[in-house]
C-alpha positions as CSV (number, residue, x, y, z in Angstrom):
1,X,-19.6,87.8,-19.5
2,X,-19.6,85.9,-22.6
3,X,-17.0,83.4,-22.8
4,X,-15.7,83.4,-26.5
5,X,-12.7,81.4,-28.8
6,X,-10.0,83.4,-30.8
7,X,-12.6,84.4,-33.5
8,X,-14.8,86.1,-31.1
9,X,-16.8,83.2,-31.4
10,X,-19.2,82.2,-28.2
11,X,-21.1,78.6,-28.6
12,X,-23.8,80.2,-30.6
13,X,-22.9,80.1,-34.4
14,X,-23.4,83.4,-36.5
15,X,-23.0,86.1,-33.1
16,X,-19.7,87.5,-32.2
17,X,-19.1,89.3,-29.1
18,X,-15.5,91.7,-28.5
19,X,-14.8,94.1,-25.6
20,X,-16.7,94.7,-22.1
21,X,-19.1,91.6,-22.9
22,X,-16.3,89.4,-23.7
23,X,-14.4,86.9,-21.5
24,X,-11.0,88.3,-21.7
25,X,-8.2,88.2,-19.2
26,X,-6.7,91.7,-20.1
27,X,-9.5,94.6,-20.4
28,X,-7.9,97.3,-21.8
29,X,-9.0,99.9,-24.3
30,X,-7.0,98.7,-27.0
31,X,-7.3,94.7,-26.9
32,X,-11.4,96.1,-26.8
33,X,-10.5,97.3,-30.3
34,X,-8.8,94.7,-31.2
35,X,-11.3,92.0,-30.5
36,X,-14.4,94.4,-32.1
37,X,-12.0,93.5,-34.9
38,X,-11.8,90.2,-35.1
39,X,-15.2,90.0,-34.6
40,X,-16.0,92.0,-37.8
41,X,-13.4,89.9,-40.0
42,X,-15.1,86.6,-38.5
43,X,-18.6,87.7,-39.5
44,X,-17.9,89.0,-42.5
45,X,-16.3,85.4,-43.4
46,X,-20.1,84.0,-41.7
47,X,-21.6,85.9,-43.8
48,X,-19.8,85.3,-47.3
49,X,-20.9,81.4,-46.4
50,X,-24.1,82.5,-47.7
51,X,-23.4,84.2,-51.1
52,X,-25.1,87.2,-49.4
53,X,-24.8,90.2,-52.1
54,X,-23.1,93.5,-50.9
């Protein structure tokens, strides 16, 4: 398990983890769904740190 903050942030910067893999205390279908959401939002704003063009 990876333990990870409420950005779906473990201690590594720039890797996001949601769902199975994450440290949750609730493992349900939806909060999986949820979290792959954060995750995406919170590397998307990683990513935007670097004027990456898209």
């Amino acid at each position: 398990m990876v333990s990870i903050n409420r950005k779906s942030e473990p201690n590594i910067p720039g890797i996001y983890a949601a769902g199975d893999v994450a440290d949750a205390p609730f493992k349900q279908a939806i909060t999986g769904v949820s979290e792959g959401v954060i995750a995406a939002y919170s590397a998307f704003d990683y990513l935007k740190k670097f004027n990456i063009e898209y």
